[in-house]
C-alpha positions in Angstrom: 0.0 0.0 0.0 2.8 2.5 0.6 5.8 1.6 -2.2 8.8 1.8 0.3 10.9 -1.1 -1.3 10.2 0.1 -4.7 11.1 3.7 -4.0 13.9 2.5 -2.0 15.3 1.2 -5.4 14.9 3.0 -8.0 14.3 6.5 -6.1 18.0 8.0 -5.1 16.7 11.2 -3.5 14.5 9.1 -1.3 18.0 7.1 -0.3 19.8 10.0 0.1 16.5 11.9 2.4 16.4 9.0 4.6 20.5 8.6 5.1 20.4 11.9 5.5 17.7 11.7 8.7 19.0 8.7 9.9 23.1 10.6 10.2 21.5 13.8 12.5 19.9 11.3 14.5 22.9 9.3 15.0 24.8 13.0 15.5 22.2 13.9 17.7 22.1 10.4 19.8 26.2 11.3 20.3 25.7 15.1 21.3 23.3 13.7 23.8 25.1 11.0 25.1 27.9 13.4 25.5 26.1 15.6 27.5 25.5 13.5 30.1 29.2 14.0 31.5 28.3 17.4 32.0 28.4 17.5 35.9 24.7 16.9 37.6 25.7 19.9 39.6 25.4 22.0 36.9 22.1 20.9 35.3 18.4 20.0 36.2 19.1 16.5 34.8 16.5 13.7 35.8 18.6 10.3 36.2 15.4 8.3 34.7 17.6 5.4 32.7 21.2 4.7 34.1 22.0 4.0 30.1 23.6 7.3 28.7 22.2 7.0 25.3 18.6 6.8 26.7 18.7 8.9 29.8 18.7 12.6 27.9 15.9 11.2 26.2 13.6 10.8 28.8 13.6 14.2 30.7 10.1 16.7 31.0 7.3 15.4 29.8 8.8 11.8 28.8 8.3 11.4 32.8 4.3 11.3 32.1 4.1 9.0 29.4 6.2 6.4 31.4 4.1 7.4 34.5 1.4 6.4 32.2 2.3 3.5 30.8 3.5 2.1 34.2 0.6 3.5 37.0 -2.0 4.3 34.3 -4.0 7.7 34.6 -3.6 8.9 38.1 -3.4 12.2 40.5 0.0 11.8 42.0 1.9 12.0 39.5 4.0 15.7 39.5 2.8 16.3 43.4 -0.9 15.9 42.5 -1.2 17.6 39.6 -2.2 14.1 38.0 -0.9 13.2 34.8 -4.7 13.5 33.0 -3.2 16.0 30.2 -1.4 13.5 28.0 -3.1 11.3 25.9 -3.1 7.5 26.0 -2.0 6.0 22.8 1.8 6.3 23.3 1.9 5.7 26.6 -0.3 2.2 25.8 2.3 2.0 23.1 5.3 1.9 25.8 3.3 -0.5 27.9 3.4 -3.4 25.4 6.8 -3.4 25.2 7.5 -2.4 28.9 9.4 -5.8 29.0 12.3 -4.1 27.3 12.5 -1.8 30.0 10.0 1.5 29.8 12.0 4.5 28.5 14.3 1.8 26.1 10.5 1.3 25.0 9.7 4.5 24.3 13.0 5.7 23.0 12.9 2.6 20.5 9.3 3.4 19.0 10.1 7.1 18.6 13.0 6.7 16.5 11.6 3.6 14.5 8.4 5.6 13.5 10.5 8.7 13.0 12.0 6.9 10.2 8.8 5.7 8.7 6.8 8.6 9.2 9.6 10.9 7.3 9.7 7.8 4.7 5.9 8.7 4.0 6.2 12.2 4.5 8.9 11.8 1.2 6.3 10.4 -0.4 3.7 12.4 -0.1 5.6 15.4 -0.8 6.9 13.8 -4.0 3.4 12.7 -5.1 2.4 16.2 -4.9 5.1 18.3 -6.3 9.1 16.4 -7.0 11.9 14.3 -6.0 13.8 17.1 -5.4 11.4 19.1 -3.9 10.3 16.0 -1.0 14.7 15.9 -0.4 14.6 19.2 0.7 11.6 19.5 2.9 12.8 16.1 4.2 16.1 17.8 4.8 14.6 20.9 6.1 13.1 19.6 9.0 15.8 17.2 9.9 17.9 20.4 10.4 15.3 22.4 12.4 15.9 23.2 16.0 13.6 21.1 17.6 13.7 17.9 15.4 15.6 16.2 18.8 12.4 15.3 19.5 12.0 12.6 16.7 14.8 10.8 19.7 12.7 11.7 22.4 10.4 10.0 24.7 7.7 12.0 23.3 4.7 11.7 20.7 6.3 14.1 17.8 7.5 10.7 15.8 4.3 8.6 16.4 1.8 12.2 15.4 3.7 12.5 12.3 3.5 9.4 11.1 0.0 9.5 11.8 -0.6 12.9 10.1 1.6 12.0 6.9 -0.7 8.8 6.3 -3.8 10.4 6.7 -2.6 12.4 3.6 -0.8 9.3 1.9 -4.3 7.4 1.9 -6.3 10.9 1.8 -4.6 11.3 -2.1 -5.1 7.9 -3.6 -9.2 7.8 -2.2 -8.7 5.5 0.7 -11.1 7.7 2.7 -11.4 4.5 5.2 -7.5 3.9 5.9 -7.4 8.3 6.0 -10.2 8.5 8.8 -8.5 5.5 10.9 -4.8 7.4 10.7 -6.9 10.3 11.4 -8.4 8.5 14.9 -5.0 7.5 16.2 -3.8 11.0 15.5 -6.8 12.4 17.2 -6.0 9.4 20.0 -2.3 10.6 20.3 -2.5 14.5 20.9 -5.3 17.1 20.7 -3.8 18.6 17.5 -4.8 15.3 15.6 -8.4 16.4 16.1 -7.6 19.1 13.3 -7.5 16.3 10.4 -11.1 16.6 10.9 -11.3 20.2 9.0 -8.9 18.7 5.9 -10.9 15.2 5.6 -14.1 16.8 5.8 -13.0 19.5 2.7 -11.5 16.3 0.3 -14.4 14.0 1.5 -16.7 16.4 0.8 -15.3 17.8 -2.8 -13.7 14.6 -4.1 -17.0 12.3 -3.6 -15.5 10.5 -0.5 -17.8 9.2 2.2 -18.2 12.5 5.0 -18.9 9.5 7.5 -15.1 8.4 7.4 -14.3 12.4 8.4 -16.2 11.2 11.7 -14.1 8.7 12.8 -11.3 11.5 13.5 -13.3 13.0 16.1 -14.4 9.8 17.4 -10.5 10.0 18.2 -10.8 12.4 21.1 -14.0 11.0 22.0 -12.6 7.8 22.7 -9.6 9.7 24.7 -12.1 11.2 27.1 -13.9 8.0 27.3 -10.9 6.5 28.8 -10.4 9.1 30.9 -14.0 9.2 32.1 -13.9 5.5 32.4 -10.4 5.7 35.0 -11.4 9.2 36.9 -15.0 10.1 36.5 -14.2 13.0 34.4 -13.9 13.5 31.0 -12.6 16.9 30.9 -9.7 15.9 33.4 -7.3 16.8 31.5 -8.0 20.9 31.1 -7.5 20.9 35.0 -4.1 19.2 34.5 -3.2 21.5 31.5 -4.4 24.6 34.1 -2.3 22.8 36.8 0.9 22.9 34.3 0.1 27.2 33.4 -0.8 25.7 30.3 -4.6 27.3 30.2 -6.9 28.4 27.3 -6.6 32.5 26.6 -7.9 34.2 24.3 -6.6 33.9 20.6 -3.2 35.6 20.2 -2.7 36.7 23.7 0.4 33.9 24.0 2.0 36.4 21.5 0.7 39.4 23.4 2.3 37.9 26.7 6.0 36.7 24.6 6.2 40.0 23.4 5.5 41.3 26.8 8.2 39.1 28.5 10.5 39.7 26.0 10.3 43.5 26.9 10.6 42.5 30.4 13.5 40.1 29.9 14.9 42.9 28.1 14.8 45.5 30.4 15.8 43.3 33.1 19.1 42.0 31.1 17.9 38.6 31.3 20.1 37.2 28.4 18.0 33.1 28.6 14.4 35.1 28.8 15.2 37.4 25.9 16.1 34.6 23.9 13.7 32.1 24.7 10.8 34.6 24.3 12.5 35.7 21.3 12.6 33.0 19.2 9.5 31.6 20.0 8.2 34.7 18.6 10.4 34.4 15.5 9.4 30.9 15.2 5.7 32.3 15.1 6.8 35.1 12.7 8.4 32.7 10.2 5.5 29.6 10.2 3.1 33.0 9.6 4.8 33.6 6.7 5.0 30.6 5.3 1.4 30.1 5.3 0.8 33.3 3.6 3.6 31.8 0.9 1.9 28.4 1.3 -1.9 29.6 0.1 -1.5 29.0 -4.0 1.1 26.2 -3.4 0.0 23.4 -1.4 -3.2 21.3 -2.0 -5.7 23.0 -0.5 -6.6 20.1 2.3 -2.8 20.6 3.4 -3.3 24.1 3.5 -6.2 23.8 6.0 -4.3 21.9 8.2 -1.1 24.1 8.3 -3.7 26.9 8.7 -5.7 24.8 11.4 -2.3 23.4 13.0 -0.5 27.1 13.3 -3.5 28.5 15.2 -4.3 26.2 17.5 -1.2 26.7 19.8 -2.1 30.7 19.9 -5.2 29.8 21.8 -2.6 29.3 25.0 -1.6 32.0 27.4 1.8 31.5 26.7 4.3 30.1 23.1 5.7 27.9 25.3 7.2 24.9 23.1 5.7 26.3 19.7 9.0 25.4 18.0 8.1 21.1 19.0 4.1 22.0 18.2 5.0 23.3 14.6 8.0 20.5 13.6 5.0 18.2 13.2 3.5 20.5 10.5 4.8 19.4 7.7 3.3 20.9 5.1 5.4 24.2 6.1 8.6 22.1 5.0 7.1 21.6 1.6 7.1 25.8 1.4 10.3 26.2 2.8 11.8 24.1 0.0 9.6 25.6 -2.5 11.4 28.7 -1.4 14.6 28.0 -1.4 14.1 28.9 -5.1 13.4 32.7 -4.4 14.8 33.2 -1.1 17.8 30.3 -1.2 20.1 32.5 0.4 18.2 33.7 3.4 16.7 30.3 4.4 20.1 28.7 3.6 21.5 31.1 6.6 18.5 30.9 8.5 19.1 27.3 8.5 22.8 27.0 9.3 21.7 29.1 12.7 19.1 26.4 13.1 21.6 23.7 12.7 24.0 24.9 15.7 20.7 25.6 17.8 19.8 21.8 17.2 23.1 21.0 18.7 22.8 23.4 21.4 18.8 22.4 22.2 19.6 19.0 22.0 22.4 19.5 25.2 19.7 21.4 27.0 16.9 19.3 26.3 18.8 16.1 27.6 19.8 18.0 31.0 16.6 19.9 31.4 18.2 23.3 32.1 21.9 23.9 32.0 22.2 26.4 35.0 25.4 27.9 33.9 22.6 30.1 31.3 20.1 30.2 34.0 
């Protein structure tokens, strides 16, 4: 149904995007092993695995989905704040092979389904545009500061794959194997639920059944089931989210309040605020543009999910962690490499930046704060 081996064969800019993946990751499994001889002392490192190539893998939130997969949904995990905000299909996903040890688990399904879901993500870009074209976007966001998280103890690898088959089956009318991929996504984090707006748009102009849109809802439903089923409440995990100053605002106050805390960090000299605040606004800034850019180029279903998928986060108070939200929209890739043709030089640059903060993220992220920045 998806044409790996053939592709594999006869396709070298699919070899040559997939080797390409596969060497960051190994660069980026080194730089992380690396950094675990940086003295505890100086970092907020959690010693979660005693193996050095998993442990920087399983800091913040790779703590719930273990907590998860081990105690099931509960309220003591994080000092009561309960662990209700994270949804259930990885962390059942970690369980069935908890034999292998819990985070080894996680950290092996991650990087497996990174490297199928970029395989399909190759191949839907191809489909729609080139060979060339799917190299570069594959390339693109192998090189993007937060793709670490395709290591990671984390759902990026798992929504992706997800996301990228819903529009693999989506384009060749398999409205039935698009819905299911659809579910799961919808089963694996709240963003999934958006696949709704793009099936419902090609189901409803291309002569699909609008019934196999429904199953993508069906997705959350069943997520609140579960959680109904275990605590009683199926709206558990909102108080969690509140409980982690994670809370629904009002559209585009998070970029009211970074810009406000940028000012502040700003005036204040605070070198790690500035930043932080700054480039999640830049990261905002440069996904905004691309959907502008994106409008006459994508497919239009595509479009309505990078629309869908860029606005979602803004309904936070805060950016926090926009940079790992947006990696999983790939669609904005597929502009990027469409641009390189007009704008090579700038994104080329842009990119070479991104490169050494993908080093530098990935030695943060795998200590969970390195306290000589604060």
């Amino acid at each position: 149904m998806i044409p790996f081996e053939s592709e594999w064969k006869e396709d070298g800019n699919f070899r040559k995007a997939i080797a390409l993946f596969v060497a960051v990751k190994i660069i980026l499994l080194l730089v992380a092993a690396s950094s675990q001889l940086i003295p505890a002392g100086l970092t907020q490192r959690q010693e979660r695995d005693g193996n050095m190539f998993i442990n920087p893998w399983a800091q913040y939130d790779a703590a719930a989905y273990v907590d998860i997969a081990m105690n099931g949904y509960n309220a003591a995990f994080a000092e009561g704040r309960g662990n209700y905000g994270w949804f259930p299909l990885y962390p059942l996903m970690i369980r069935s092979l908890s034999f292998m040890g819990h985070y080894f688990a996680g950290f092996a399904i991650s990087n497996i389904l990174s490297l199928l879901a970029v395989a399909v993500m190759y191949l839907v870009i191809k489909r729609d545009f080139t060979a060339g074209v799917a190299f570069k976007a594959v390339a693109l966001m192998s090189l993007f500061p937060t793709s670490y998280f395709f290591n990671a103890v984390y759902t990026e690898s798992l929504f992706l794959l997800e996301t990228v088959a819903f529009f693999w089956f989506s384009g060749r009318g398999n409205h039935l194997f698009a819905g299911v991929a659809g579910f799961l996504a919808a089963f694996t984090r709240m963003q999934g639920s958006l696949l709704f707006f793009p099936s419902l748009y090609v189901n409803a102009r291309k002569g699909g059944n609008v019934l196999y849109s429904l199953l993508i809802p069906m997705g959350f439903a069943a997520m609140m089931a579960y959680q109904f089923a275990v605590t009683g409440d199926p709206f558990a995990q909102f108080a969690t989210h509140t409980g982690f100053a994670r809370e629904v605002s009002l559209p585009f106050m998070s970029v009211y309040n970074s810009i406000a805390a940028l000012a502040a960090n700003a005036l204040a000299h605070d070198i790690p605020g500035t930043f932080y605040n700054g480039f999640n606004l830049f990261i905002f800034v440069l996904f905004g543009w691309l959907l502008v850019a994106s409008y006459r180029k994508l497919p239009k279903e595509q479009f309505i999910f990078f629309a869908a998928s860029l606005l979602l986060p803004l309904l936070s108070s805060r950016l926090e962690a926009i940079s790992r939200f947006y990696l999983v929209i790939f669609p904005a890739f597929t502009v990027m490499a469409l641009q390189l043709k007009e704008k090579g030089t700038a994104i080329k640059v842009m990119f070479v930046a991104f490169a050494v903060l993908l080093v530098l993220f990935t030695i943060r992220h795998g200590n969970e704060e390195l306290l000589l920045f604060g």
